[in-house]
C-alpha positions as CSV (number, residue, x, y, z in Angstrom):
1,X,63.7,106.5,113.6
2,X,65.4,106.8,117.1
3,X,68.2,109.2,117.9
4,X,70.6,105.8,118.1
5,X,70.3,104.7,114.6
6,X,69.7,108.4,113.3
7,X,73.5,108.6,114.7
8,X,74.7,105.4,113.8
9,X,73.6,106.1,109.9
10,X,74.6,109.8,110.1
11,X,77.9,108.8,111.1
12,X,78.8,105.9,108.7
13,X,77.4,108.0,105.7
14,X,79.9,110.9,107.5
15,X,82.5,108.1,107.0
16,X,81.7,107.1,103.6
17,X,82.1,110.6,102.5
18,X,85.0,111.0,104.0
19,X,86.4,107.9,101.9
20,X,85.0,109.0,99.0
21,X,86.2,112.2,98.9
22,X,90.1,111.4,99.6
23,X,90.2,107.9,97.6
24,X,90.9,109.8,94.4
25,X,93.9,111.8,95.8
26,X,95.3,108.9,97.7
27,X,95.2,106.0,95.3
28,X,96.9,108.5,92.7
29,X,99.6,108.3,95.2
30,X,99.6,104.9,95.7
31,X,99.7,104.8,91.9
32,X,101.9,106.7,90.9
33,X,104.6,105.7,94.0
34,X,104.0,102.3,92.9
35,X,105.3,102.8,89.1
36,X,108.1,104.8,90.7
37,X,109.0,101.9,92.7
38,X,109.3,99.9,89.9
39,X,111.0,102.1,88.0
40,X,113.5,102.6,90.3
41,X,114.1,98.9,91.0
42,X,114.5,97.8,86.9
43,X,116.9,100.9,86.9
44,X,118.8,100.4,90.5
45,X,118.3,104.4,91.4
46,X,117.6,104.9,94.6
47,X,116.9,108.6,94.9
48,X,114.3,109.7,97.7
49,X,113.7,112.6,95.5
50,X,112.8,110.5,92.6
51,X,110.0,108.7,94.5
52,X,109.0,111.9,96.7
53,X,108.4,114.9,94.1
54,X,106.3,112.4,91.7
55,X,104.1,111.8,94.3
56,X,103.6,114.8,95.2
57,X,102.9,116.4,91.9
58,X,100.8,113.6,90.9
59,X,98.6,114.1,94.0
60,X,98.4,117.9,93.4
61,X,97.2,117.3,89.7
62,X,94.5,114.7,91.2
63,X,94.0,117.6,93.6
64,X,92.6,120.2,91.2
65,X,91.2,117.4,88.4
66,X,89.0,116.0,91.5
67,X,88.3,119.2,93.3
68,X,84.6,120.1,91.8
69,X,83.6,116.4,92.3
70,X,84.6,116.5,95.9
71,X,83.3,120.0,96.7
72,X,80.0,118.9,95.5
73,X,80.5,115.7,97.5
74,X,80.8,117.8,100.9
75,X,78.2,120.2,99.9
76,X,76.1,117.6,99.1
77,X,76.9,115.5,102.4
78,X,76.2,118.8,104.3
79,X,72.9,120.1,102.7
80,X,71.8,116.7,103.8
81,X,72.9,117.0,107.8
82,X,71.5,120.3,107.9
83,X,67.8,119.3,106.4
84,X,67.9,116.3,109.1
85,X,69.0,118.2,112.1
86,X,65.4,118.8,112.9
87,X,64.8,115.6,112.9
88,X,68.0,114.2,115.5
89,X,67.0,117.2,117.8
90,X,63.7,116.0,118.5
């Protein structure tokens, strides 16, 4: 493999980890801001606390629910770079 596509795959699988490891945090937001949307519209409040601090807990739960997954993602994604480096220095 040449140093081009060596790069080239390193950094789209750098990429897809990256989305991996965030997607669960952000489409809890999108989730949850979504239903408080809604809820807002059928009830006609329009508090931008209502909508804000949801979020915000909601993404903090995902936060700590996700975090081994996405620790052992990255350390995963890393143990991999490191065993290759050999191979993009030649």
């Amino acid at each position: 493999m040449t140093t081009v596509e060596f790069a080239t795959q390193f950094g789209r699988q750098a990429l897809m980890t990256a989305f991996m490891v965030a997607a669960p945090i952000l489409i809890t937001g999108l989730l949850v801001g979504v239903t408080v949307s809604i809820l807002q519209a059928a009830t006609q409040v329009q508090e931008q606390t209502l909508a804000f601090v949801p979020k915000i807990l909601a993404m903090m739960l995902a936060m700590f629910v996700f975090l081994p997954w996405m620790i052992n993602t990255l350390v995963n994604f890393t143990r991999v770079a490191i065993q290759n480096l050999p191979v993009f220095i030649r």
